[in-house]
Backbone atoms as SQL, in Angstrom:
CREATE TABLE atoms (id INTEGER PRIMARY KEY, chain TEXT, resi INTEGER, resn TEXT, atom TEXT, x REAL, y REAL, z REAL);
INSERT INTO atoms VALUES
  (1, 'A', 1, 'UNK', 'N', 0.854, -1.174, 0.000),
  (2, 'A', 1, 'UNK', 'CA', 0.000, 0.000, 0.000),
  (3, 'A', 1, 'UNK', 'C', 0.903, 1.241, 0.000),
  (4, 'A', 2, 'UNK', 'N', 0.801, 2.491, -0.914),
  (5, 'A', 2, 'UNK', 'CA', 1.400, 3.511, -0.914),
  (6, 'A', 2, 'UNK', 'C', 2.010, 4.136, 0.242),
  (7, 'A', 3, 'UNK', 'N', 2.467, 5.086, 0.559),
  (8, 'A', 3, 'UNK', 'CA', 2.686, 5.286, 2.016),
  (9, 'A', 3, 'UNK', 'C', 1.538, 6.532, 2.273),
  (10, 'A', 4, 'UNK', 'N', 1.603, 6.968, 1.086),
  (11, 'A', 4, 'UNK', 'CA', 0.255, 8.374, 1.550),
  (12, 'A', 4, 'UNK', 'C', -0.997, 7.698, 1.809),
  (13, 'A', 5, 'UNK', 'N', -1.163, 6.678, 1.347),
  (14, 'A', 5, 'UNK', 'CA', -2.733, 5.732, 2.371),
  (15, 'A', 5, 'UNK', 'C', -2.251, 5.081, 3.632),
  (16, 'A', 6, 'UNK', 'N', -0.844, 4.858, 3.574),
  (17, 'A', 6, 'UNK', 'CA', -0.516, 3.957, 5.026),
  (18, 'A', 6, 'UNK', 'C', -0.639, 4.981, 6.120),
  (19, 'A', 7, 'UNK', 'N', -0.813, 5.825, 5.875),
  (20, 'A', 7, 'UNK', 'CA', -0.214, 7.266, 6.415),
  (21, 'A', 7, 'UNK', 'C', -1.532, 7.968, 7.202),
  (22, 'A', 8, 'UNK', 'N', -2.744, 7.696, 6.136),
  (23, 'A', 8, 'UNK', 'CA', -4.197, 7.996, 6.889),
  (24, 'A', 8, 'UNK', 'C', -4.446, 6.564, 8.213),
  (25, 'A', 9, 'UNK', 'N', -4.416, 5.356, 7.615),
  (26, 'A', 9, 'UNK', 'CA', -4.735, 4.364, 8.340),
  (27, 'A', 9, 'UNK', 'C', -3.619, 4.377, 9.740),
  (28, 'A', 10, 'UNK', 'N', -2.177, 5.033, 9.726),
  (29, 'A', 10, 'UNK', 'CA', -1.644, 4.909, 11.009),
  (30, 'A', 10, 'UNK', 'C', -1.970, 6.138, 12.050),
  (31, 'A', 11, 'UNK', 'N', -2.535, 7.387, 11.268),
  (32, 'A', 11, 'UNK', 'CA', -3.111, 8.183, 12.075),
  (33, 'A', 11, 'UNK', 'C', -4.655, 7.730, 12.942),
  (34, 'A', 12, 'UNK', 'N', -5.127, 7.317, 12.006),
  (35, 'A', 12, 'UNK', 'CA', -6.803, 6.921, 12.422),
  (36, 'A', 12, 'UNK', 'C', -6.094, 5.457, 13.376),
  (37, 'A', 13, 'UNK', 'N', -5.254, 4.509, 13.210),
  (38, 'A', 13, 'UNK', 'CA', -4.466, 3.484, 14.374),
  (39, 'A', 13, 'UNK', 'C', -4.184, 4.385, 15.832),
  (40, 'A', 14, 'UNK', 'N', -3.513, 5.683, 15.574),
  (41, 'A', 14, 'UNK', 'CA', -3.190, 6.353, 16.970),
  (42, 'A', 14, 'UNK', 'C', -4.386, 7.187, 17.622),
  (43, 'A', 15, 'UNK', 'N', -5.445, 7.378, 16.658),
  (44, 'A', 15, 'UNK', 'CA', -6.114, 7.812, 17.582),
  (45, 'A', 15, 'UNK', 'C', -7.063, 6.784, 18.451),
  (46, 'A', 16, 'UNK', 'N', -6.837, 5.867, 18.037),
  (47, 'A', 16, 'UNK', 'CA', -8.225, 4.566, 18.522),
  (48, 'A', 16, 'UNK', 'C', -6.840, 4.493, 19.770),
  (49, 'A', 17, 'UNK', 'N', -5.932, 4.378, 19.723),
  (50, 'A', 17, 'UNK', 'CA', -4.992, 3.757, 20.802),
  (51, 'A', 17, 'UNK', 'C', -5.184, 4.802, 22.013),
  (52, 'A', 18, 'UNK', 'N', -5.230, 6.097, 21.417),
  (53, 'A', 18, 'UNK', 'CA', -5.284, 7.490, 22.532),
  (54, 'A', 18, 'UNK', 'C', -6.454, 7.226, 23.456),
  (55, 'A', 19, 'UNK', 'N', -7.196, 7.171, 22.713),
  (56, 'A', 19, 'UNK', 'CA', -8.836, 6.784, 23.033),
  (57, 'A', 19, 'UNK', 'C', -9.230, 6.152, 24.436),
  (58, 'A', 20, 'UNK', 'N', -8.478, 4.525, 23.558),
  (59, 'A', 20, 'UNK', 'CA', -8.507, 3.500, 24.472),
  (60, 'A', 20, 'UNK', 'C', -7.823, 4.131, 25.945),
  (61, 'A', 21, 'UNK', 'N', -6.838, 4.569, 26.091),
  (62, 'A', 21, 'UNK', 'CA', -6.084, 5.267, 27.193),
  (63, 'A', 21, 'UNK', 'C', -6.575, 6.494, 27.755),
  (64, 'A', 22, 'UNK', 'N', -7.158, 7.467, 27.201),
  (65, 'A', 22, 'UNK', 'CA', -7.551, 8.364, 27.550),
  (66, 'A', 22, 'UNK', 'C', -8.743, 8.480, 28.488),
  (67, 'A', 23, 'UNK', 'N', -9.210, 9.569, 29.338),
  (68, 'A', 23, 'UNK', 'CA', -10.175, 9.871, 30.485),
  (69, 'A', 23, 'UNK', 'C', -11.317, 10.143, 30.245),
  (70, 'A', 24, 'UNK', 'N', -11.005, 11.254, 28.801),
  (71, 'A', 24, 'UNK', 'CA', -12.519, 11.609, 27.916),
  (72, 'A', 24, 'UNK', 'C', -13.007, 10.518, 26.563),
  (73, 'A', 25, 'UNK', 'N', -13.754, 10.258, 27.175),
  (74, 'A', 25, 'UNK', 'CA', -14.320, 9.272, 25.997),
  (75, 'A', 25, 'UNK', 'C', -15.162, 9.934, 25.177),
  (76, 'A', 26, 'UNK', 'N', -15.101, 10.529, 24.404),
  (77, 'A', 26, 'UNK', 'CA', -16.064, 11.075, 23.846),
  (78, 'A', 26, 'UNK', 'C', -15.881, 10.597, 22.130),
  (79, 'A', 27, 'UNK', 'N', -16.965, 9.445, 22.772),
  (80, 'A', 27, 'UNK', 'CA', -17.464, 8.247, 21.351),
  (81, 'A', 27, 'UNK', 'C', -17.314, 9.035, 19.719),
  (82, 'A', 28, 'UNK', 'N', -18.409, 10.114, 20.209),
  (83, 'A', 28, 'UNK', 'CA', -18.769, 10.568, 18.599),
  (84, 'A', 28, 'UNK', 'C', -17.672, 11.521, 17.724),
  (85, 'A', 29, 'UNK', 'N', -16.692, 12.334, 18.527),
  (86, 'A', 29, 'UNK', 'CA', -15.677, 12.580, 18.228),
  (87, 'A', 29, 'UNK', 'C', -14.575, 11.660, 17.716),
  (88, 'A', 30, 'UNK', 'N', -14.324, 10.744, 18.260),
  (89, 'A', 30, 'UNK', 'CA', -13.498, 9.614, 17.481),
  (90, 'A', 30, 'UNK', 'C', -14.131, 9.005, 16.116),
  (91, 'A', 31, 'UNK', 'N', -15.783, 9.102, 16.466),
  (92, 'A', 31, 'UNK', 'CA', -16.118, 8.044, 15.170),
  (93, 'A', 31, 'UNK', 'C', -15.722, 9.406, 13.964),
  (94, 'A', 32, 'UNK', 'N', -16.098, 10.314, 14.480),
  (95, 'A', 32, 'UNK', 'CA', -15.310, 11.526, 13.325),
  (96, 'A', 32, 'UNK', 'C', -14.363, 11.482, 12.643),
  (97, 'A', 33, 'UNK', 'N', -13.220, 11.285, 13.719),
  (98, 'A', 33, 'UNK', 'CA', -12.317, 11.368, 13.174),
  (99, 'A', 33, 'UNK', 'C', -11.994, 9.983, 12.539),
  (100, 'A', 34, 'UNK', 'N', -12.843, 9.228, 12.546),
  (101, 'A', 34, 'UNK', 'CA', -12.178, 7.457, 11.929),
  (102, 'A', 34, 'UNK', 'C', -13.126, 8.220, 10.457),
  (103, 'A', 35, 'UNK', 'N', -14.173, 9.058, 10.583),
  (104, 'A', 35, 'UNK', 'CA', -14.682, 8.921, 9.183),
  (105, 'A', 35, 'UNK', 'C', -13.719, 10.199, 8.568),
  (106, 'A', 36, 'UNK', 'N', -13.245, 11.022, 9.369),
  (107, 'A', 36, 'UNK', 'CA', -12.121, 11.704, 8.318),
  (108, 'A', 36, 'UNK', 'C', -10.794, 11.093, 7.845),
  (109, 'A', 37, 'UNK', 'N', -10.384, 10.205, 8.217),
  (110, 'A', 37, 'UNK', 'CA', -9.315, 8.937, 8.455),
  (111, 'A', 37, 'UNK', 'C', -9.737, 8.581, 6.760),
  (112, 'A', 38, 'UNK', 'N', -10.541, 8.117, 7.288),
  (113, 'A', 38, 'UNK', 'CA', -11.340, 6.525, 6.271),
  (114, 'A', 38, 'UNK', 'C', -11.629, 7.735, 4.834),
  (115, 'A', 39, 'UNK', 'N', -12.008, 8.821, 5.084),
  (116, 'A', 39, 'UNK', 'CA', -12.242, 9.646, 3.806),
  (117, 'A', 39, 'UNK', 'C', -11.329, 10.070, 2.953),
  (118, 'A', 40, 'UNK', 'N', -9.983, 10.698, 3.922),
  (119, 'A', 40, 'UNK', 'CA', -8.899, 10.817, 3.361),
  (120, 'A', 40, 'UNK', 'C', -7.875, 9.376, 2.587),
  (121, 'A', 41, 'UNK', 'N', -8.353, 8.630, 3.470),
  (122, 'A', 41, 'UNK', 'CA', -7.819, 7.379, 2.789),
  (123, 'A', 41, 'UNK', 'C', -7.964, 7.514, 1.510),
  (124, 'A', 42, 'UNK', 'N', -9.526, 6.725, 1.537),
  (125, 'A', 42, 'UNK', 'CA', -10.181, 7.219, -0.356),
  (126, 'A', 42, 'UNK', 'C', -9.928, 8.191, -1.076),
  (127, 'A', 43, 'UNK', 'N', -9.873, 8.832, -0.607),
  (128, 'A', 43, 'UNK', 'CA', -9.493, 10.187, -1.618),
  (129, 'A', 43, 'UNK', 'C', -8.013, 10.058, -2.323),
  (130, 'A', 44, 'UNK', 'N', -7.066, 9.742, -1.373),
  (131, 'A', 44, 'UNK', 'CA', -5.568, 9.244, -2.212),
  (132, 'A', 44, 'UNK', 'C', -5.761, 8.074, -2.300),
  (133, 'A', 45, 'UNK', 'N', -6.404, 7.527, -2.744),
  (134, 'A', 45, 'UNK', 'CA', -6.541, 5.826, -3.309),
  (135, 'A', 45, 'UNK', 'C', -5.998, 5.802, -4.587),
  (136, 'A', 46, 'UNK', 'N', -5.089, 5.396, -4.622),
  (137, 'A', 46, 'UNK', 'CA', -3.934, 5.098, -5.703),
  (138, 'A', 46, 'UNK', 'C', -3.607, 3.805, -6.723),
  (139, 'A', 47, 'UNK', 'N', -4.313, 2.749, -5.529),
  (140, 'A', 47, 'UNK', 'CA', -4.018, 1.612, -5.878),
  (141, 'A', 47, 'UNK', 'C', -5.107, 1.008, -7.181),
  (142, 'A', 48, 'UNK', 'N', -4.554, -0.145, -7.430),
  (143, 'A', 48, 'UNK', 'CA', -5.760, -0.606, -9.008),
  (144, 'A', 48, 'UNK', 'C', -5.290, -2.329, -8.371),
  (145, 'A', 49, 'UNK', 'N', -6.300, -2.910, -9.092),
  (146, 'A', 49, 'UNK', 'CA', -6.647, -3.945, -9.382),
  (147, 'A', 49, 'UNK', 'C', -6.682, -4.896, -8.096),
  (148, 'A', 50, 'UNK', 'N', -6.205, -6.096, -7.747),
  (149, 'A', 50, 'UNK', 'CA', -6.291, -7.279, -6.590),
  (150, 'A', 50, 'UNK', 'C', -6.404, -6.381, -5.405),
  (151, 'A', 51, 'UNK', 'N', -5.186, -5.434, -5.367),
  (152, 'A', 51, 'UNK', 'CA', -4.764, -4.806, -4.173),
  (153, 'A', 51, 'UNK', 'C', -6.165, -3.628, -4.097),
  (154, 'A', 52, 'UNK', 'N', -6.330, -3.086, -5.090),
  (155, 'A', 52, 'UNK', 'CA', -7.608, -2.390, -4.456),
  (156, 'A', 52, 'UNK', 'C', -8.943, -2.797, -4.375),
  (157, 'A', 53, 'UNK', 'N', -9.139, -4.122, -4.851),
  (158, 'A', 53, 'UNK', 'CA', -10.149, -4.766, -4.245),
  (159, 'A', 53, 'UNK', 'C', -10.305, -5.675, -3.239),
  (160, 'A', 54, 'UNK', 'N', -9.251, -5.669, -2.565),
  (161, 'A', 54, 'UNK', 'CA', -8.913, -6.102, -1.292),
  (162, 'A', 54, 'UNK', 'C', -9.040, -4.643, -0.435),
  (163, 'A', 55, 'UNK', 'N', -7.937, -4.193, -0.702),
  (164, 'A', 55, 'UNK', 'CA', -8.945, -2.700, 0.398),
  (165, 'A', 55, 'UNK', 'C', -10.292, -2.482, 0.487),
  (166, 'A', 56, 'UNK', 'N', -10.965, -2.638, -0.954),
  (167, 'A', 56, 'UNK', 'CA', -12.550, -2.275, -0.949),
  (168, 'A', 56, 'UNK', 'C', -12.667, -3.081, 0.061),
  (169, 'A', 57, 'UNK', 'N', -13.006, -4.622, -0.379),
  (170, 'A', 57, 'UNK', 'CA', -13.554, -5.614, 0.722),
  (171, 'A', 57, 'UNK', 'C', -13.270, -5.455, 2.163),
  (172, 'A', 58, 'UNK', 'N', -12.118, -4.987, 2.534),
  (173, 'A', 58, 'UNK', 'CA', -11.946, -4.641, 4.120),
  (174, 'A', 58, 'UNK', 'C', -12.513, -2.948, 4.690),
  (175, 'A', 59, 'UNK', 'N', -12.233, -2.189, 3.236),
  (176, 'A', 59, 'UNK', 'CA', -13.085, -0.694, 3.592),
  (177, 'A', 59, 'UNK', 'C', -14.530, -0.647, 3.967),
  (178, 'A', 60, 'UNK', 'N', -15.388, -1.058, 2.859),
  (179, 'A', 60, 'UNK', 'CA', -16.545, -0.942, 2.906),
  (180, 'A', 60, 'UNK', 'C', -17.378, -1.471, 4.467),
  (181, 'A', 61, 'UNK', 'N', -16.623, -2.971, 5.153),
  (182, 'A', 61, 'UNK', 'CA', -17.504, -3.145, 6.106),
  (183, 'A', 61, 'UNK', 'C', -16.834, -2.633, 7.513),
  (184, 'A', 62, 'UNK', 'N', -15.838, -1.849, 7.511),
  (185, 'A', 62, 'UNK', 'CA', -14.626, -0.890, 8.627),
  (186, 'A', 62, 'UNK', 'C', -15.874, 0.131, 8.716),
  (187, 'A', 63, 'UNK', 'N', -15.720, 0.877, 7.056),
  (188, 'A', 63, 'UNK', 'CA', -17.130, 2.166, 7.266),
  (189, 'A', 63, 'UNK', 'C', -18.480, 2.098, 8.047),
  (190, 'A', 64, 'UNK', 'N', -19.195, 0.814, 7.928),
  (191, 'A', 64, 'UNK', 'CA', -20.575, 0.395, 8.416),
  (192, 'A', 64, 'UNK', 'C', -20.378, 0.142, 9.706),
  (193, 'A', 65, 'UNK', 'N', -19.134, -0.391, 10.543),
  (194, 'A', 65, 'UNK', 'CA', -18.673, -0.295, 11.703),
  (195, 'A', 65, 'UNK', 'C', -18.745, 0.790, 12.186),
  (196, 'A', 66, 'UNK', 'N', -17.898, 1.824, 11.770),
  (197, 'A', 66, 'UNK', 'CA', -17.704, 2.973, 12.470),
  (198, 'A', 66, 'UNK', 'C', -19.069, 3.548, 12.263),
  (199, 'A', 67, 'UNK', 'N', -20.021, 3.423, 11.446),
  (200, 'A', 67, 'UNK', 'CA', -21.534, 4.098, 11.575),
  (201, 'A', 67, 'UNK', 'C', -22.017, 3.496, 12.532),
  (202, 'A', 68, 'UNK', 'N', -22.138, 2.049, 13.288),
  (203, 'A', 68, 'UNK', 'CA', -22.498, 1.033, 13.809),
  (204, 'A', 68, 'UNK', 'C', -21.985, 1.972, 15.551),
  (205, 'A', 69, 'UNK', 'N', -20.789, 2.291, 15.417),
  (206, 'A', 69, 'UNK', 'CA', -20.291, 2.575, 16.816),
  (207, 'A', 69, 'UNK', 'C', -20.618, 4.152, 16.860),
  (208, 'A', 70, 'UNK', 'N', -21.295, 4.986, 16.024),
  (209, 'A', 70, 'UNK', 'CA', -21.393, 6.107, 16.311),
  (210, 'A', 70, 'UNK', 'C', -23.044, 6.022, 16.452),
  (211, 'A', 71, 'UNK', 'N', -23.672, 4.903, 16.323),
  (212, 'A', 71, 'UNK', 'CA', -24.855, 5.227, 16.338),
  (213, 'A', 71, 'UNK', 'C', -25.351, 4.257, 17.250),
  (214, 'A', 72, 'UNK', 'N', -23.991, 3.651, 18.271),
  (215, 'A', 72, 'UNK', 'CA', -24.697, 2.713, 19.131),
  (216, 'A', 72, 'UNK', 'C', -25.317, 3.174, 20.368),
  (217, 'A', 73, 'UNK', 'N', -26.950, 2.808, 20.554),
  (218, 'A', 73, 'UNK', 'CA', -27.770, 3.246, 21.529),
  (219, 'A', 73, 'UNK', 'C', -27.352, 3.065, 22.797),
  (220, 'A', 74, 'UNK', 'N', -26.321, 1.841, 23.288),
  (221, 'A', 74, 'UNK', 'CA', -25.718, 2.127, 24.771),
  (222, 'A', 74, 'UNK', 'C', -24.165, 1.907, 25.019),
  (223, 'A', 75, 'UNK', 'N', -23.946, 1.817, 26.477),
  (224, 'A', 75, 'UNK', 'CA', -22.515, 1.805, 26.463),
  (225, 'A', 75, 'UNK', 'C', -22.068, 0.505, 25.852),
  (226, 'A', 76, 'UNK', 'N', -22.728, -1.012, 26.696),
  (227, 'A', 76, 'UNK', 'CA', -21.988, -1.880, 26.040),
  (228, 'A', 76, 'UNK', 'C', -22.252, -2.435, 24.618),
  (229, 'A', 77, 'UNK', 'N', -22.897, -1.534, 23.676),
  (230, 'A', 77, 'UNK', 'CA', -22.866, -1.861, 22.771),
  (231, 'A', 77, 'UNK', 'C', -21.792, -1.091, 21.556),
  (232, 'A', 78, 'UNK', 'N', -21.435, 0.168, 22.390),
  (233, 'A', 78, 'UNK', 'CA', -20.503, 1.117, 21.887),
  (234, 'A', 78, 'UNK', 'C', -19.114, 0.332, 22.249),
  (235, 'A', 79, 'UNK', 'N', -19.140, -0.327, 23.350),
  (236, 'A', 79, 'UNK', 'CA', -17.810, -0.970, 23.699),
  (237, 'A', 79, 'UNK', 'C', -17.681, -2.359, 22.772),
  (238, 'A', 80, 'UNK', 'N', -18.818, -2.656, 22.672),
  (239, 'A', 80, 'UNK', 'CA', -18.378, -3.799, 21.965),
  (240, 'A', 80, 'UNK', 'C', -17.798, -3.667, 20.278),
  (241, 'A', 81, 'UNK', 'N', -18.748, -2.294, 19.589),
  (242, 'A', 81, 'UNK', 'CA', -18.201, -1.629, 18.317),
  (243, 'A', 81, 'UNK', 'C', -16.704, -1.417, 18.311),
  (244, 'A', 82, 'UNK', 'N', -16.370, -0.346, 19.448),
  (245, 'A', 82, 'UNK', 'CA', -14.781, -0.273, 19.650),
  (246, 'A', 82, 'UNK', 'C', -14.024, -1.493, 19.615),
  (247, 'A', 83, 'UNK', 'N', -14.020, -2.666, 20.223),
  (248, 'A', 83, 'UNK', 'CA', -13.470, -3.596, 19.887),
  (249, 'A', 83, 'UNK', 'C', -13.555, -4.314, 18.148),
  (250, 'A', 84, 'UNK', 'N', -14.588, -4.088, 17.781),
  (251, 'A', 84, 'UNK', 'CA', -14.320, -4.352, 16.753),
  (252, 'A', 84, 'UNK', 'C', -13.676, -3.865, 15.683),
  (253, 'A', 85, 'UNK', 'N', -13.914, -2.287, 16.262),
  (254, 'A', 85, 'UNK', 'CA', -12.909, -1.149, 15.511),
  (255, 'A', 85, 'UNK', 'C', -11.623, -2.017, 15.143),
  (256, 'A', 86, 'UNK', 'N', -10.968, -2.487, 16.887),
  (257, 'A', 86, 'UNK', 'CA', -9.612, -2.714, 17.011),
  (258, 'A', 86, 'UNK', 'C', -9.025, -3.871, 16.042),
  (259, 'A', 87, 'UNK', 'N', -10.032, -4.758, 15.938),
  (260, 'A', 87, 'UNK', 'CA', -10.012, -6.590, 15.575),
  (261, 'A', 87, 'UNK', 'C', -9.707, -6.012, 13.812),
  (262, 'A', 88, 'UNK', 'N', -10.881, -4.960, 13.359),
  (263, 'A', 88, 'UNK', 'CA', -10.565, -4.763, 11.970),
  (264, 'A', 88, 'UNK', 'C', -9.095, -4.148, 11.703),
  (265, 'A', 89, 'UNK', 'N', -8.748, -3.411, 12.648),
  (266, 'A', 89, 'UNK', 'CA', -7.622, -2.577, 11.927),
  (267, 'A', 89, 'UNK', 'C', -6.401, -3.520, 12.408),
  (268, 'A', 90, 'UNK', 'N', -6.587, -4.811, 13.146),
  (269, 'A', 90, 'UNK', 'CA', -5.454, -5.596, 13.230),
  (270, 'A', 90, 'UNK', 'C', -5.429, -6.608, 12.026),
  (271, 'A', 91, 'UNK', 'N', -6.756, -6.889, 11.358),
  (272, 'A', 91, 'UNK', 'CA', -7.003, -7.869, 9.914),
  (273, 'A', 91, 'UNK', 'C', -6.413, -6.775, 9.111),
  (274, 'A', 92, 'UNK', 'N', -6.341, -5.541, 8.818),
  (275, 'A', 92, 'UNK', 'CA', -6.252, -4.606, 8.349),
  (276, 'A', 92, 'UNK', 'C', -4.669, -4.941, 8.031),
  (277, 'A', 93, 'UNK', 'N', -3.660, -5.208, 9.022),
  (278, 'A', 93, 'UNK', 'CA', -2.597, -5.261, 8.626),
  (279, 'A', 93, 'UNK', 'C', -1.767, -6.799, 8.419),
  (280, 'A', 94, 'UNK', 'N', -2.826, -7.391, 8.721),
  (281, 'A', 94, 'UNK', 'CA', -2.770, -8.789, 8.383),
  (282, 'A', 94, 'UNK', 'C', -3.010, -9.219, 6.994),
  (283, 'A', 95, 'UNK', 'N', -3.505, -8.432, 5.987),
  (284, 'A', 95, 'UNK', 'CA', -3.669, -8.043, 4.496),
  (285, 'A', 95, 'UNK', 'C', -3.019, -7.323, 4.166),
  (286, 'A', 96, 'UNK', 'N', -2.731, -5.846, 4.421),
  (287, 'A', 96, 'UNK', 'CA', -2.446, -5.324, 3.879),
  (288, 'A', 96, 'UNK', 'C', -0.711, -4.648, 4.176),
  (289, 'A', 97, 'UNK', 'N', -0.063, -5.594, 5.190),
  (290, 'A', 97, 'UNK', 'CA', 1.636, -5.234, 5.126),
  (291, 'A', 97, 'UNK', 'C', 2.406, -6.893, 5.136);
């Protein structure tokens, strides 16, 4: 993967890590910033053929996640989204480095 897309996905990686550590949780602000992450990604999408339809396949259901965790009605269902946040962006590099 280019480094100007590796480059969105390790920023949107440090902020889920801050998150996790941090005092203020404030859910809907992160899912923000995973959808400015995830936007900028696309936008320098560079790649063609196997390799970018392998990103699609791991993009498209990352996006419905992060809608999933910004629109989850309680805590442990927001906690359980965040974990999945985490699980994708570790398949994430299990494909894609």
């Amino acid at each position: 993967m280019p480094d100007a897309m590796m480059q969105h996905v390790r920023i949107l990686e440090a902020d889920v890590r801050s998150f996790e550590s941090s005092e203020n949780k404030d859910h809907a602000e992160l899912s923000a910033k995973i959808e400015k992450h995830t936007q900028q990604l696309i936008a320098d999408c560079t790649m063609e053929g196997e390799g970018h339809a392998a990103l699609h396949d791991w993009l498209m259901p990352f996006l419905q996640l992060n809608k999933d965790y910004a629109t989850a009605p309680d805590a442990a269902t927001r906690s359980a989204r965040f974990e999945e946040i985490q699980d994708a962006l570790a398949r994430f590099h299990e494909r894609f480095e």
